[in-house]
C-alpha positions in Angstrom: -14.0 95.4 -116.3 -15.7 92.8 -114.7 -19.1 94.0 -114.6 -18.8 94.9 -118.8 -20.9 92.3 -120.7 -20.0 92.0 -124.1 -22.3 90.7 -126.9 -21.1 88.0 -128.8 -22.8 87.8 -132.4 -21.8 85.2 -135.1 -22.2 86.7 -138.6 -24.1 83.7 -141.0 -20.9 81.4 -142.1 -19.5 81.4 -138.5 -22.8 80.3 -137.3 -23.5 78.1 -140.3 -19.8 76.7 -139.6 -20.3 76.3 -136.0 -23.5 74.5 -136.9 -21.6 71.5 -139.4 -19.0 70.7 -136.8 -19.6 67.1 -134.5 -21.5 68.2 -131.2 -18.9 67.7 -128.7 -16.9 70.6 -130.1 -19.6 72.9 -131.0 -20.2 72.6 -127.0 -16.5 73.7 -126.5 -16.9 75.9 -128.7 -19.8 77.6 -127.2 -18.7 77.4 -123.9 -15.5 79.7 -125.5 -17.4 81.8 -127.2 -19.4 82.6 -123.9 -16.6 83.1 -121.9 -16.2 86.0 -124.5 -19.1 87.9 -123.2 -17.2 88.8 -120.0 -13.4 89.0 -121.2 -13.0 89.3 -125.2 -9.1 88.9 -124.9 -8.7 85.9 -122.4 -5.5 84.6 -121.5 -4.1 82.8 -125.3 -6.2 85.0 -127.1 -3.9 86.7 -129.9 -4.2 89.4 -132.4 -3.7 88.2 -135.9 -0.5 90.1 -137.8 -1.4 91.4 -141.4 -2.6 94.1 -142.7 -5.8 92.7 -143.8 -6.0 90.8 -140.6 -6.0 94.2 -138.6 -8.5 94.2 -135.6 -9.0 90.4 -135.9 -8.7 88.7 -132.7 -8.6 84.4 -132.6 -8.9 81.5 -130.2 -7.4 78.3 -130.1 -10.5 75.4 -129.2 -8.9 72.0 -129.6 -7.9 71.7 -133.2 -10.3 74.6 -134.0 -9.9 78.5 -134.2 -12.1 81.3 -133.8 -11.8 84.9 -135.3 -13.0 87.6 -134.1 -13.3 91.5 -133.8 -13.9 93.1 -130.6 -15.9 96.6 -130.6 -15.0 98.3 -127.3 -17.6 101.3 -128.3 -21.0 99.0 -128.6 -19.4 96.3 -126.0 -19.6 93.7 -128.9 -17.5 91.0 -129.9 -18.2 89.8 -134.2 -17.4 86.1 -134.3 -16.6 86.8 -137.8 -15.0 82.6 -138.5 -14.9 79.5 -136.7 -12.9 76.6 -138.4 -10.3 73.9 -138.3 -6.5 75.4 -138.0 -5.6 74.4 -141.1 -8.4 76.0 -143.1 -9.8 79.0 -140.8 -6.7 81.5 -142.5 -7.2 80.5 -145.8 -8.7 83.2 -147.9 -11.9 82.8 -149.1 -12.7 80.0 -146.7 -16.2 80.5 -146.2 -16.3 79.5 -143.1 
């Protein structure tokens, strides 16, 4: 799987999200979310339990969390939230 690129999109909040955080961790961030493109489930990545978490994928950065779906049939990963652990489950977030 190596050679398999994956796109990594962020839909409008995660972006927006992203965008508010202090630069230093939107660089660790990015440098996550780039490691995406050639491995969607590295090493600590972890499926989120729920039913209405189903096909949601996250990663720990520092404090901060990304969720994600992966879509092995268009090789594209949908960074779907990005947010501090204690507010990146909560419903409704935004973010």
């Amino acid at each position: 799987m190596a050679d398999r690129r994956y796109d990594v999109i962020l839909v409008a909040s995660a972006r927006g999200a992203l965008a508010s955080l202090p630069s230093r961790t939107q660089r660790r961030i990015i440098k996550s979310l780039h490691a995406l493109e050639s491995e969607p489930r590295p090493p600590g990545a972890v499926p989120l339990a729920g039913r209405s978490q189903q096909g949601i994928w996250r990663i720990r950065v520092g404090d901060y969390r990304v969720l994600y779906e992966i879509h092995e049939n268009l090789l594209r990963v949908l960074i779907i939230r990005v947010g501090h652990r204690r507010d990146v489950y909560r419903k409704g977030s935004g973010s």
